[in-house]
C-alpha positions in Angstrom: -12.6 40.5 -28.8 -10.2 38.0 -30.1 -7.5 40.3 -30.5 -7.5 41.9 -27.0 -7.1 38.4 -25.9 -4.4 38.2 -28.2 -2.8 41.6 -27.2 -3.5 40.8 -23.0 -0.9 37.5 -23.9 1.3 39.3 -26.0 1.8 42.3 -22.8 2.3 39.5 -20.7 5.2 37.8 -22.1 5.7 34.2 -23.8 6.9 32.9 -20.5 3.1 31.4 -18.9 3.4 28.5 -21.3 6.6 27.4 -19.2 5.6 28.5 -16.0 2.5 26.1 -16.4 4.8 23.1 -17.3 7.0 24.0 -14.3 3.6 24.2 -12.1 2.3 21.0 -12.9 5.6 19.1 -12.6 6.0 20.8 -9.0 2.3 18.8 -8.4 3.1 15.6 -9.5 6.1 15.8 -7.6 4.2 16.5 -4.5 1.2 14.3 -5.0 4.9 11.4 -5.9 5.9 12.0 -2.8 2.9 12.3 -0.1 0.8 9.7 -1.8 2.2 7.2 -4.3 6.1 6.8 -2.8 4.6 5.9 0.4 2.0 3.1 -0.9 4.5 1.9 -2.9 6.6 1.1 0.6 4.2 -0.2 2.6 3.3 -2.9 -0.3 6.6 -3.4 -0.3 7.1 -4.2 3.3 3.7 -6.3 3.1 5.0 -8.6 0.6 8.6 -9.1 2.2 6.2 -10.1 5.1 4.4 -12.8 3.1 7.5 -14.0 2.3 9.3 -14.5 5.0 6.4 -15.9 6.7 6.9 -19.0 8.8 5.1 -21.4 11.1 4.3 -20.3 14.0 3.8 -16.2 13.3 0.9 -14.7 14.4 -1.3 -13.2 11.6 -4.4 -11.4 10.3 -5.9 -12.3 7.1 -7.0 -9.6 4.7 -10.8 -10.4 6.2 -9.7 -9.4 9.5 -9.5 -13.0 11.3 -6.8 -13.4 13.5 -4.7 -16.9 14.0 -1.3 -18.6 13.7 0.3 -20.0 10.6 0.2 -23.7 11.2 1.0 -25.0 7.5 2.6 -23.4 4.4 2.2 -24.5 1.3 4.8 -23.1 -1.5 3.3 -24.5 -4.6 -0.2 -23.4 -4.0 0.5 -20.5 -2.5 -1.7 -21.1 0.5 -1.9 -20.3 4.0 -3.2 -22.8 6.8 -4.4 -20.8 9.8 -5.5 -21.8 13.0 -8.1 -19.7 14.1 -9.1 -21.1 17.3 -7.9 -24.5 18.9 -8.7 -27.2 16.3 -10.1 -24.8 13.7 -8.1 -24.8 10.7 -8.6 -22.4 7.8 -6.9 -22.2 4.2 -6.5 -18.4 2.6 -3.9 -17.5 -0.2 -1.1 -16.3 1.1 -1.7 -13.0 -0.6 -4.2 -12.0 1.8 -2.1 -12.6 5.1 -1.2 -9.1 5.7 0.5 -8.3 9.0 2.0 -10.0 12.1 -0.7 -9.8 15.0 1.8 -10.7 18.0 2.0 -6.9 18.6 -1.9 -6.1 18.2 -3.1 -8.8 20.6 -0.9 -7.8 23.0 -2.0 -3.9 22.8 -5.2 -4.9 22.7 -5.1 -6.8 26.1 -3.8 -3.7 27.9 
C-alpha cells in the first residue's frame, strides 16, 4: 500500500511541496491584507485621536457614554468628562475612542 502511495507522488512530480508553500503564502497574504492591515489602521487613527484630544471635543468612552472633555490630565493619563450639566466623570484616556460631534448630530436627524 505504501508504495503506490509512493509511486502516485513520484507520477506526479516533486513540484506539490512548492506549490503548497506558494498556496499558503498567497493566504496569509490575503487574510494580511483584508483583516490585520486594516485593524492595524483604525488603531492607529484611534490613538492619534487620543492624542490630539483637547478640551472641548465631543467624545464617547469605550462604555458607550457620551460627553465633552472638560479636563485633561497628562501625567495620569485621565480623562474628565462631562456627561450631563454638572456631572463629571474620570476614565483613562485609553478608553476615549471617537469624536461624537458627528454622531449626535446624525442621530438628531
Amino acid at each position: 500500500m505504501t508504495t503506490l502511495f509512493l509511486a502516485a507522488q513520484a507520477a506526479q512530480g516533486g513540484g506539490g511541496g512548492m506549490s503548497f508553500l506558494i498556496m499558503m503564502v498567497a493566504i496569509f497574504a490575503i487574510m494580511w491584507f483584508f483583516m490585520i492591515h486594516p485593524q492595524q489602521k483604525k488603531q492607529k487613527e484611534i490613538r492619534n485621536f487620543q492624542n490630539s484630544l483637547t478640551e472641548g471635543t465631543k467624545v464617547i468612552t469605550g462604555g458607550g457614554i457620551y460627553g465633552t472633555v472638560k479636563r485633561i490630565n497628562m501625567q495620569d493619563n485621565t480623562v474628565e468628562v462631562e456627561i450631563a450639566r454638572g456631572v463629571n466623570i474620570t476614565v483613562d484616556r485609553g478608553y476615549v475612542f471617537a469624536d461624537a460631534s458627528g454622531m449626535q448630530q446624525t442621530q438628531a436627524k
